[in-house]
C-alpha positions in Angstrom: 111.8 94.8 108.1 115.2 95.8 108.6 115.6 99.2 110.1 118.6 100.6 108.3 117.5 100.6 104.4 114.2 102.4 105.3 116.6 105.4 107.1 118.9 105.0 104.0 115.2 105.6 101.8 114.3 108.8 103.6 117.5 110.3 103.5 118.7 109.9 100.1 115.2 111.2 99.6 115.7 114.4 101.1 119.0 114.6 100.1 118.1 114.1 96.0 115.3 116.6 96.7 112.5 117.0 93.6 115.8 116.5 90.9 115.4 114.3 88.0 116.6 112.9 85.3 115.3 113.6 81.2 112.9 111.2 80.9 109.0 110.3 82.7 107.9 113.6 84.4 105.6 113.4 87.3 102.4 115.6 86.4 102.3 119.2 88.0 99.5 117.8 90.7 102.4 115.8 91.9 105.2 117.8 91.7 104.6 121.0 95.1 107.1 119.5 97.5 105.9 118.5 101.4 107.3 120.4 104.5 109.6 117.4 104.4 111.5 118.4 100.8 109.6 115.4 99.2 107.0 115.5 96.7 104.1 112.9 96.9 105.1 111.1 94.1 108.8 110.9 95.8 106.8 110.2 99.1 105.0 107.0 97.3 108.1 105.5 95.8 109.7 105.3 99.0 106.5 104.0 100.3 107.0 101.2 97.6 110.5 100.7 98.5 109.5 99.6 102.3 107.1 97.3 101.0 109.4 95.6 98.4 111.9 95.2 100.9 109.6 93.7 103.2 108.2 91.2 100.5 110.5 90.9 97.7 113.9 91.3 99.4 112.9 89.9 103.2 110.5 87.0 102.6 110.4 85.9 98.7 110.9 83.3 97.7 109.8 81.7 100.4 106.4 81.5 99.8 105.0 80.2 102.7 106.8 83.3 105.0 105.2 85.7 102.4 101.7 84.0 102.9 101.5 84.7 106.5 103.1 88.2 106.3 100.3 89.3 104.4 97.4 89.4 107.0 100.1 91.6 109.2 99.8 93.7 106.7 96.3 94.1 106.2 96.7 92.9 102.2 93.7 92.2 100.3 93.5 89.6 97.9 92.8 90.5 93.9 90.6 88.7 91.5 92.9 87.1 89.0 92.2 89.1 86.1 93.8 92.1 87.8 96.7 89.6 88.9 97.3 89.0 85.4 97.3 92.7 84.4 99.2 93.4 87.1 102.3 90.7 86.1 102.2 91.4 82.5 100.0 89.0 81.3 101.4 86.2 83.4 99.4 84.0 85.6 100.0 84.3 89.9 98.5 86.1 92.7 98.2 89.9 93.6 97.0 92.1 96.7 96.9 95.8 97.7 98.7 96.9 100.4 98.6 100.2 102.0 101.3 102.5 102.9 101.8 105.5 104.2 101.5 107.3 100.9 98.9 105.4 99.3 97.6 101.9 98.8 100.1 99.6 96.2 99.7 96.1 94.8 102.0 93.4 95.4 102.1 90.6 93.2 103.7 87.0 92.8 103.7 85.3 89.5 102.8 81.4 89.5 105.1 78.9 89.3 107.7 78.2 88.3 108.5 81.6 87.8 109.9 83.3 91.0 109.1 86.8 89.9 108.2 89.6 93.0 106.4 92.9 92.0 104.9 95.6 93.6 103.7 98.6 91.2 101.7 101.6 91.8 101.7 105.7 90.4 104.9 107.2 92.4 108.0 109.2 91.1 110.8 107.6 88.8 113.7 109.9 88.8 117.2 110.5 89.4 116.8 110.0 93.1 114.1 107.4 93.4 116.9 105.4 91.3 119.9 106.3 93.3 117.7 105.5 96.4 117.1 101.9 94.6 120.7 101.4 94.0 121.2 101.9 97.9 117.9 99.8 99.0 120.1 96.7 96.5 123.6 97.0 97.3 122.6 97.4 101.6 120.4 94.1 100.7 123.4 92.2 99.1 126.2 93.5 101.2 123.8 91.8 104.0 123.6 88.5 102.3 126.6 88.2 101.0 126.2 88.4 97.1 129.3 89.6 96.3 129.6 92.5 93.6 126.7 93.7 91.8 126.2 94.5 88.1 124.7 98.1 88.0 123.2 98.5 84.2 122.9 101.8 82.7 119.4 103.3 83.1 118.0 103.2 80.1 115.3 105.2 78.3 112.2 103.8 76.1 109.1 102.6 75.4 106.7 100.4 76.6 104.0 100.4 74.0 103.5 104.0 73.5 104.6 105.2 76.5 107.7 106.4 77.7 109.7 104.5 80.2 112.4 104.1 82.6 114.3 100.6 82.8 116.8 100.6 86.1 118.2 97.1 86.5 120.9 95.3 89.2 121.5 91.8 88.8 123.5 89.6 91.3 125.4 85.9 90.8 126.1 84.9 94.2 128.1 81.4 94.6 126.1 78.7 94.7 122.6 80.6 95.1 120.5 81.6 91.6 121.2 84.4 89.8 118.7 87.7 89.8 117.5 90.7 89.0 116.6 93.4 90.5 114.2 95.8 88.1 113.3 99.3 88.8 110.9 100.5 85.9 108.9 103.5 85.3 106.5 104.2 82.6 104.4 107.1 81.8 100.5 106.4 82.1 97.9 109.0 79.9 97.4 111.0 82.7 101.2 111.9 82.6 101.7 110.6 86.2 104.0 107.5 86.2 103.8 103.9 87.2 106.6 102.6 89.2 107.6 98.9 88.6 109.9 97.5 91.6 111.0 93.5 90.2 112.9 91.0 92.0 113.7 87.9 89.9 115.4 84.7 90.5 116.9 82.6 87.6 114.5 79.4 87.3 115.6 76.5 89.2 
């Protein structure tokens, strides 16, 4: 895990505070901040963030590099009706993994889609999205991607519940084109899912 996107997470963190954008609102459990200016839900997502990077931006899609990361990280394998819950409906392989914050899932949908997710109840606001933007372009700039395409946020629906779609896609020369998807969507209990995506064009 590269040491210089994880600073980048804590300190756009701080610096963003508890603002947030009109849209998914993290229930009042969630909201008292830490001695550190963070709320937990804030704390989580950048939890999350440190966990997609090491998966989804470090190691996928090479599977075999994500397999034997996951005992280092003390991942425990999910049945594969949870798997399936967890990807949407799609078939693949999930795990929980446990941060600092809380414990996550991390999931890989079968192929031949090359889809990496980790999802789990943390904030989705203005800074959690600006620290995302960051956690992309320091990723890119590092591997050479060239410019990226920074979408809109947009606010909606999944089902009946409201949600937060954040999305960056890439082209690089000669490599396949992808996505990377920040989504939030509020559950029943008001608090909010976080969605982090990475997504390579089919081969």
């Amino acid at each position: 895990m590269h040491g210089r996107p994880t600073i980048a997470i804590c300190a756009a963190l701080l610096m963003f505070g508890s603002s947030a954008l009109a849209g998914p609102k993290v229930p009042a459990k969630n909201a008292a901040t830490k001695g550190d200016g963070q709320t937990p839900a804030q704390s989580a997502a950048q939890d999350m963030m440190v966990i997609y990077e090491a998966f989804c931006l470090n190691l996928f899609p090479d599977r075999d590099a994500f397999a034997k990361a996951l005992p280092l990280h003390h991942a425990t394998p999910l049945d594969d009706k949870t798997a399936s819950t967890v990807l949407l409906n799609h078939q693949g392989a999930a795990w929980t993994v446990a941060g600092l914050e809380g414990t996550y899932t991390l999931a890989l949908e079968a192929p031949p889609a090359r889809r990496c997710v980790v999802t789990g109840n943390a904030a989705e606001d203005e800074g959690v999205q600006a620290v995302f933007g960051m956690l992309i372009n320091s990723y890119a700039n590092g591997h050479e991607f060239g410019a990226l395409a920074h979408r809109p946020v947009v606010q909606g629906h999944v089902g009946t519940s409201a949600a937060t779609l954040q999305i960056i896609t890439a082209a690089p020369d000669g490599r396949p084109r992808q996505a990377f998807v920040n989504m939030g969507v509020v559950e029943s209990d008001g608090s909010t899912r976080l969605r982090l995506t990475r997504e390579l064009a089919p081969k």
